[in-house]
C-alpha positions, 0 to 999 in steps of 0.5 A, spaced: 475 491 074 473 491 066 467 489 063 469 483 059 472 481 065 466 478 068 463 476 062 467 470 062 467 468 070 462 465 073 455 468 075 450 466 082 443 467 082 440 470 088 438 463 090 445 459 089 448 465 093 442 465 099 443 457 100 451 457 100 451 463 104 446 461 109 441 467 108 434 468 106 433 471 099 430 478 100 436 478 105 441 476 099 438 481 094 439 487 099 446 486 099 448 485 092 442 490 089 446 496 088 453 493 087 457 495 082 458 489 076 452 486 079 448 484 071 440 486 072 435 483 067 428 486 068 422 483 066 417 487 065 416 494 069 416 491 075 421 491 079 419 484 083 421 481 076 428 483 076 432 477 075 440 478 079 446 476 075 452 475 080 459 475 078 464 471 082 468 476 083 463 481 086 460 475 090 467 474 094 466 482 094 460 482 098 462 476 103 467 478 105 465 484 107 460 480 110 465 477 114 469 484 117 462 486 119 461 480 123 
């Protein structure tokens, strides 16, 4: 998929993906840290001040993948 694609679709932060999914936070940053399209926003050195900009599209990616895992 193309960048400017995922510039114009919806985003999920960790939070809003944990709460519609039914899994805890630290569970949801595992699984979406290394996908690709997935946007990181560090806020300083440390990694524990990431921020993770979820597109819509990779967001259905990583749960359906969930779902055939199940």
């Amino acid at each position: 998929m193309l960048v400017e694609n995922l510039t114009f679709e919806r985003h999920y932060r960790i939070g809003e993906l944990a709460k519609m999914w039914g899994l805890g936070r630290e569970t949801v940053r595992k699984l979406v840290k290394d996908d690709p399209g997935v946007i990181k926003i560090r806020l300083g050195k440390k990694k524990a001040h990431t921020i993770y900009s979820v597109p819509e599209s990779a967001a259905h990616r990583i749960h359906t993948r969930l779902l055939n895992a199940a």
